[in-house]
C-alpha positions, 0 to 999 in steps of 0.5 A: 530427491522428492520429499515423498520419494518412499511412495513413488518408484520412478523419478519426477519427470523434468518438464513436471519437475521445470512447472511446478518448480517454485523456489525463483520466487519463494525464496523470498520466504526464507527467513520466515520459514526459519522463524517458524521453524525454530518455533516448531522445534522448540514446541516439538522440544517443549512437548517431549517429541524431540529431546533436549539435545536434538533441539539444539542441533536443529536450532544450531543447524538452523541459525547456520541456514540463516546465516548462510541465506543473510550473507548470501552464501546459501547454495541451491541444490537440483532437487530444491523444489522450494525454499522449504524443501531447500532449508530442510535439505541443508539441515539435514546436511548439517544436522545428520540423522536429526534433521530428519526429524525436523519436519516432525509433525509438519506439512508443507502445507500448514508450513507455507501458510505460516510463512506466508502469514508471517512474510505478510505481516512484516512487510505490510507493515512496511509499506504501511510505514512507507506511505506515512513517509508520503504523508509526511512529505506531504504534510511539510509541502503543505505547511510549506505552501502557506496561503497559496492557492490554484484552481479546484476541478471537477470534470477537469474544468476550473470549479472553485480556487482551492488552498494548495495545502488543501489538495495536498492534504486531499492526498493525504487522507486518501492515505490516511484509509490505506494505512487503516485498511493495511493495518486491518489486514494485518490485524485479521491475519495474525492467527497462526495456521502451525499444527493444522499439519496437512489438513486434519491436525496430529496424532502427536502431541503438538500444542499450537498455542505455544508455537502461535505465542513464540511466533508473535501471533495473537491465537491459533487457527479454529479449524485445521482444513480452514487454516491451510487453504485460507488465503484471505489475506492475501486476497486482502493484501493485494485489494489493501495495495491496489486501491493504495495504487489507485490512489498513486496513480492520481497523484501521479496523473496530476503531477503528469498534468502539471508538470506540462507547459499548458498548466505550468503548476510544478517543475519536477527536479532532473533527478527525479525526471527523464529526458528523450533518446530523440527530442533534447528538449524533452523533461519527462515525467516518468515517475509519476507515469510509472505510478499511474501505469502499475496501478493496473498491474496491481489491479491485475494480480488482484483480479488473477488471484480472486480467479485463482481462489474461486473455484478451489474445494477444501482445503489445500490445493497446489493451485495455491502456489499462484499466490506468491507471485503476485503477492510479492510483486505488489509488495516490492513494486508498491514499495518502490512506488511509494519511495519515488513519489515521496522524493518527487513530492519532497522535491518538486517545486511548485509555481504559485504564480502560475496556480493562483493566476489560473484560479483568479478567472472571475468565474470561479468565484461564481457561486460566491455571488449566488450565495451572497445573494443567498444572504440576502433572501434569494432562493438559491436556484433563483440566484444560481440562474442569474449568476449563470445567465451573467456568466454567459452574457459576459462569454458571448459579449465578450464583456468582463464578468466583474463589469456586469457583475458590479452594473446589476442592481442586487449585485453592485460593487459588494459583489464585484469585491467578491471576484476580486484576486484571492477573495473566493479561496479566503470565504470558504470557511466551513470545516474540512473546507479549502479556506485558510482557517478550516485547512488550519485546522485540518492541518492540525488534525491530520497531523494527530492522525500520524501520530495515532497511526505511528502508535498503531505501526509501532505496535505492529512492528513490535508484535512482528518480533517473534520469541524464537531465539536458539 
């Protein structure tokens, strides 16, 4: 049985019945669409539309429902097209004749965004709380790493030795932007859609301020053909994860690298590594692989989203199921995500030894002889040339860097100390720099960002708490 059964004389067709079939995976907006619906309740209540005593059956009806979906027990029925229609038909199973009028003054279509919005803002929040988890984990490898130090890259080539808790803490503040936009999203849609009924609004007297208040929302929707068929913060949502995907990926592409023979940087514990089926000497990095590999699954529900949207007229259109799989499969994969690389960070055990030799090459310390000479007044790209054609001298002669570096007169044994093991990671000294005074600072810095954004995740979370109570 159809939710619009009175317009149609023949039964839905089972292959249109088997397509557009959605309550596999909106299921997971149970709970929030029984949020909302005590909500609409108790406004049709305040507002006259139901009398006292069918609020209260409803409300009963539906803690029942919530109780039966928290432990598990709800039975799906053949006609259950959706979580929505499911709950309204067990309502009306335990309410009789009055959950008839629990649909009053509702659509799907204002119902579903409220959902949605609601799922949205709750579990967002999460992987918002998810990711300072990282961060914090970071931040103790960090301070735990102290003084020790490993080549910085760029193009994949040693660059400049770099302190260890700097690169960890280039994590972090890479983080740091995902937590931002995740709270912007959120922020931006906590504006309640409830009341815009299918497009147009009521002819009842509905007051969509108070289901907006009791549902935690900071206001109502402006316009009722915008409130239905927006799903910008999906869209939002899914670009806030795949750039935090992004960023997963390339810890996890490192950790892949270091973990290997030729870097020798970190082991990885065995519980958070694999082994080969074939090869008994194997240690796979298969956490950090998966990290790397969603991130175009992130990418790819994005993309398929923003397709999904683009073409679609005003207002709601059933184009707009699309949104939920994807939407929730980046939730609960980023989540997971977030929780592995977080026991793998907590856990692997980094080889200072091994970081601070591959730093030590001469070379790296390059441009801190350009710069001493620099000091001594000599334009930079002078200086740049004569420290590279040293460079280069010392890989055709097959001569030590420091031998020549220490036989140049305006050079000489002050610039040969500067080659010395641990000297070029200790000079870089201007702020948001890799040296041991600036990463001191930066350290103390990024952790008042966590607390301010602590802050922040606390009062979401406690916005998330709507006044529905029966």
């Amino acid at each position: 049985m159809t939710l619009w059964q009175g317009r149609f004389g023949d039964e839905m067709a089972d292959v249109v019945s088997e397509f557009t079939v959605s309550v596999g995976f909106d299921w997971a907006l149970a709970a929030d669409d029984l949020t909302g619906s005590r909500a609409h309740v108790q406004g049709l209540g305040r507002n006259g539309i139901l009398s006292q005593g069918e609020v209260e059956v409803l409300l009963a009806a539906l803690d029942r429902v919530g109780e039966e979906v928290e432990q598990g027990r709800f039975e799906l029925a053949p006609g259950d097209e959706d979580v929505h229609t499911a709950i309204e038909r067990r309502v009306t199973e335990l309410a009789g004749d009055v959950g008839a009028k629990l649909h009053t003054g509702r659509s799907r279509n204002d119902q579903v965004a409220t959902d949605l919005r609601l799922w949205c803002r709750r579990r967002l929040t999460g992987v918002a709380a998810e990711v300072m988890a990282l961060q914090q984990v970071l931040v103790g490898r960090a301070t735990e790493a102290g003084d020790a130090y490993l080549p910085g890259y760029t193009h994949l080539q040693r660059a400049q030795p770099v302190l260890l808790a700097h690169h960890l803490l280039a994590h972090g503040w890479a983080l740091a932007r995902d937590v931002d936009r995740l709270v912007a999203t959120v922020e931006r849609m906590d504006v309640s859609p409830l009341g815009a009924g299918a497009l147009a609004g009521s002819s009842l007297p509905l007051d969509p301020d108070f289901v907006a208040e009791a549902l935690g929302f900071h206001a109502r929707f402006e316009n009722s053909l915008d409130a239905v068929s927006d799903r910008d913060f999906v869209a939002e949502a899914l670009f806030d994860i795949a750039l935090l995907g992004v960023h997963l990926s390339r810890m996890g592409e490192e950790i892949v690298l270091w973990s290997t023979e030729e870097f020798s940087f970190c082991t990885l514990a065995d519980a958070y590594a694999t082994g080969s089926s074939m090869l008994p000497q194997k240690k796979n990095p298969d956490v950090a692989e998966l990290a790397r590999g969603k991130a175009g699954r992130f990418i790819g529900h994005l993309t398929g989203l923003l397709v999904t949207l683009k073409g679609l007229p005003l207002s709601y259109n059933r184009d707009l199921q699309e949104d939920k799989e994807p939407l929730i499969d980046s939730v609960n994969q980023i989540t997971l995500a977030l929780r592995a690389l977080s026991s793998l960070f907590g856990t692997v055990a980094f080889h200072h030894e091994h970081m601070q030799a591959a730093a030590d090459g001469s070379s790296a310390a390059a441009v801190d002889l350009a710069e001493f000479l620099v000091e001594k007044g000599v334009p930079f790209r002078q200086a740049h040339s004569l420290v590279g054609g040293l460079v280069r001298d010392s890989v055709e002669r097959h001569v030590p860097l420091s031998e020549l570096v220490q036989a140049h007169p305006d050079l000489g044994d002050a610039g040969a100390k500067l080659l010395e093991p641990g000297v070029a990671v200790s000079r870089r000294s201007t702020p948001g720099g890799a040296g041991s005074v600036a990463v001191a600072e930066q350290l103390e810095r990024f952790t008042r960002r966590l607390g301010v954004d602590r802050t922040r995740l606390g009062i979401l979370a406690g916005e998330d708490q709507p006044h529905t109570s029966s």
